[in-house]
FIDOTI-411856 format. One record per residue: x, y negated, z of N, C-alpha, C in turn; residue in one letter. Coordinates in steps of 0.001 Angstrom, whole numbers. Atoms other than C-alpha are relative to their C-alpha. Layout:
SITE      n_c1      n_c2      n_c3     ca_c1     ca_c2     ca_c3      c_c1      c_c2      c_c3   zapa
SITE         X         Y         Z         X         Y         Z         X         Y         Z      A
...
END
This chain:
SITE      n_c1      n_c2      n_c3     ca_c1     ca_c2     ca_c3      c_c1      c_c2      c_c3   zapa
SITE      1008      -722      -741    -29475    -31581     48354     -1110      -954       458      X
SITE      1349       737      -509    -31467    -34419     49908      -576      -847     -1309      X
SITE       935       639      1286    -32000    -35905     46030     -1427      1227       363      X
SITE       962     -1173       713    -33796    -32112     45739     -1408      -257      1024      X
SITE      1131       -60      -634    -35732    -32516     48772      -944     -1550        12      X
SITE       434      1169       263    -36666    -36068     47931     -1767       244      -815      X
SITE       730        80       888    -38175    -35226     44769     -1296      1584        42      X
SITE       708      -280      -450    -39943    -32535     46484     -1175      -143       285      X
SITE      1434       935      -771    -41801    -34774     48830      -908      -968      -920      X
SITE      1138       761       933    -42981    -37030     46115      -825       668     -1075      X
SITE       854     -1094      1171    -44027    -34041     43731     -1280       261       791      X
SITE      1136      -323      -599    -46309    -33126     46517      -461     -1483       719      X
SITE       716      1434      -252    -47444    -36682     47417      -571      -106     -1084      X
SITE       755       437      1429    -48688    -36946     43684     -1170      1083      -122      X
SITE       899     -1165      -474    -50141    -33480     44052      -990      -148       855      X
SITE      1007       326      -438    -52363    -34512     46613      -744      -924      -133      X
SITE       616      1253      -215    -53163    -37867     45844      -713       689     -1537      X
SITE       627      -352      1443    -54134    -36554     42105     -1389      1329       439      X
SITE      1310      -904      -609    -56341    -33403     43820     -1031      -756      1123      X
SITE       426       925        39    -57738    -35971     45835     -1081      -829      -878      X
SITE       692       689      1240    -58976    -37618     42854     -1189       723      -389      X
SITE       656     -1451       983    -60214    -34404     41188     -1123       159      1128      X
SITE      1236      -152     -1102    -62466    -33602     44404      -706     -1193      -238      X
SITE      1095      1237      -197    -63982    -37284     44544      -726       226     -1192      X
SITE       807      -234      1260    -64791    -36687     40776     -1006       726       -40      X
SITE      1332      -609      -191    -66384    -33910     41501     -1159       719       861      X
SITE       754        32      -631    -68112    -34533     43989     -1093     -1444      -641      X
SITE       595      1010       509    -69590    -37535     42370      -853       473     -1396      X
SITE       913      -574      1045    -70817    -35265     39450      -901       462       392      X
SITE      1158      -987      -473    -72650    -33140     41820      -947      -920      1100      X
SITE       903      1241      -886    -74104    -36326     43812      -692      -444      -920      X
SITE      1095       797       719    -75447    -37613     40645      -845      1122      -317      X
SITE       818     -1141       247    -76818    -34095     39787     -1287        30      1436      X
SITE       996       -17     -1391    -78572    -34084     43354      -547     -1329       228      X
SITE       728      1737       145    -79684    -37726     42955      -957       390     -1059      X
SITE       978      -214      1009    -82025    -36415     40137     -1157      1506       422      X
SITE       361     -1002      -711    -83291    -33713     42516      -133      1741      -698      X
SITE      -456     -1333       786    -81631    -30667     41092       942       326      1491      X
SITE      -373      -156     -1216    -80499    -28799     44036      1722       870      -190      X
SITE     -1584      -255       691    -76263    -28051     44073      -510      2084      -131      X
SITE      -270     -1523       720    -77465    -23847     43805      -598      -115     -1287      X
SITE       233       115      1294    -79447    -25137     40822      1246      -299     -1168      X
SITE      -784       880       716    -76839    -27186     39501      1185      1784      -232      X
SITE     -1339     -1830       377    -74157    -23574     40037      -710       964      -768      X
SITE       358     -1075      1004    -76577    -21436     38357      -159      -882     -1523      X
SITE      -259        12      1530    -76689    -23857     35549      1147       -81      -533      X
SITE      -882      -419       265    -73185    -23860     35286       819      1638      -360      X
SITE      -113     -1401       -49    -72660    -19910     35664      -701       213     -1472      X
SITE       727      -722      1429    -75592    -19673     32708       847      -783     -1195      X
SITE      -983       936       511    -73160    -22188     30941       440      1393      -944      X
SITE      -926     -1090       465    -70559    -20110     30988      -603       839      -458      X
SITE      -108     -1615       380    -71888    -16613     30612      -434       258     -1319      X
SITE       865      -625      1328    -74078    -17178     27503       721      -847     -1135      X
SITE      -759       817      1200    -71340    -19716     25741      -539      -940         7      X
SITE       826      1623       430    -73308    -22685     25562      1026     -1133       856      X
SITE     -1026       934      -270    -71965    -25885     25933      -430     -1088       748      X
SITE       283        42     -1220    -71971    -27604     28926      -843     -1558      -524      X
SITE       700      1614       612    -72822    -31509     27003     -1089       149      -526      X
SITE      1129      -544       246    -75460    -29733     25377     -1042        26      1012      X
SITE       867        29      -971    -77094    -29161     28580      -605      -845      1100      X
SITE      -183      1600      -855    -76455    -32242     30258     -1277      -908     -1053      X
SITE       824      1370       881    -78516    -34441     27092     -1429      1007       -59      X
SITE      1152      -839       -70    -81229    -31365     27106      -843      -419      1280      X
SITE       702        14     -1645    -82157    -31966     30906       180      -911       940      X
SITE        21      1282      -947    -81229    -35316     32179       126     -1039      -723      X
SITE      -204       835        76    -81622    -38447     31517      1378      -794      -638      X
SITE     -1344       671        72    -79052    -40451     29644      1241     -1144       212      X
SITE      -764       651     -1172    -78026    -42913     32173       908       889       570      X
SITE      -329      -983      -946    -77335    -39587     34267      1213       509      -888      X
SITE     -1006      -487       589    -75528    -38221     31403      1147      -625      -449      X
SITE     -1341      1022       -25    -73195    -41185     30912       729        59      1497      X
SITE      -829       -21     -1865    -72189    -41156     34664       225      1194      -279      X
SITE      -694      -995      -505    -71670    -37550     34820      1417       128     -1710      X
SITE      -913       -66      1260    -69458    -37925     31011      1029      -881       536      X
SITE     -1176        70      -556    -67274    -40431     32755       178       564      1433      X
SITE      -208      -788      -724    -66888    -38358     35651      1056       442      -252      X
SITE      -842      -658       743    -65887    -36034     33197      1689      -368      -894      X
SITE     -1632       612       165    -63384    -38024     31380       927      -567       717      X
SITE      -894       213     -1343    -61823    -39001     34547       474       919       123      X
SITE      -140     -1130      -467    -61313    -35704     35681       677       484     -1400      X
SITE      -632       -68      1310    -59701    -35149     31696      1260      -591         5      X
SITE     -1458       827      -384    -57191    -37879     32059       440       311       974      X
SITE     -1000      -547      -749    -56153    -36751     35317       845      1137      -638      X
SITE      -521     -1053       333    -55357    -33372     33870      1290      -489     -1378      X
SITE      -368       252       775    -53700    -35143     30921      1146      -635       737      X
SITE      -904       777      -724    -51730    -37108     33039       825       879      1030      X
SITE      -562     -1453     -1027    -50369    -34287     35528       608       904     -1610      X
SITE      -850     -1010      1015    -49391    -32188     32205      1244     -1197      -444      X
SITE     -1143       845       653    -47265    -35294     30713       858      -225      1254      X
SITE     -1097       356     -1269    -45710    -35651     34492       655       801       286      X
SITE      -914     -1441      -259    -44841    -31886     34952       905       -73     -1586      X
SITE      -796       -42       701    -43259    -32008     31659      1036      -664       244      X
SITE     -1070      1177       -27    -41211    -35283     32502       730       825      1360      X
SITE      -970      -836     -1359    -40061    -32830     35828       992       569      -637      X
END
């Protein structure tokens, strides 16, 4: 019983420290987006038009910013990738 609740407490210690992560990421996408003076309801409606009309989100990123901007917000992105990659290979190993 106290293994179960052990492995509990550290499932949710990883859980936060990994969401954690995921927030700083992306908040750091939407700081560099607002560092180029795109305002964060700009930045949600270009995400929303993203989505709704299919287009693809890298597409829109090399269309409308800078590609300094678009390297910082791509590793952002692949940060925020490997976490997720890394959380699926850990819940499996559960």
């Amino acid at each position: 019983m106290q293994h179960r609740y052990y492995k509990i407490i550290v499932n949710s210690q990883k859980s936060k420290s990994n969401t954690d992560i995921l927030k700083s990421k992306l908040e750091q996408i939407v700081n560099t987006v607002v560092q180029e003076d795109v305002s964060r309801d700009e930045f949600e409606t270009i995400l929303n038009l993203t989505k709704e009309y299919g287009l693809k989100f890298q597409e829109i990123l090399k269309d409308t910013f800078e590609k300094k901007v678009v390297r910082k917000i791509n590793r952002a992105i692949e940060d925020i990738d490997n976490l997720f990659e890394a959380y699926d290979k850990w819940e499996k190993n559960e």
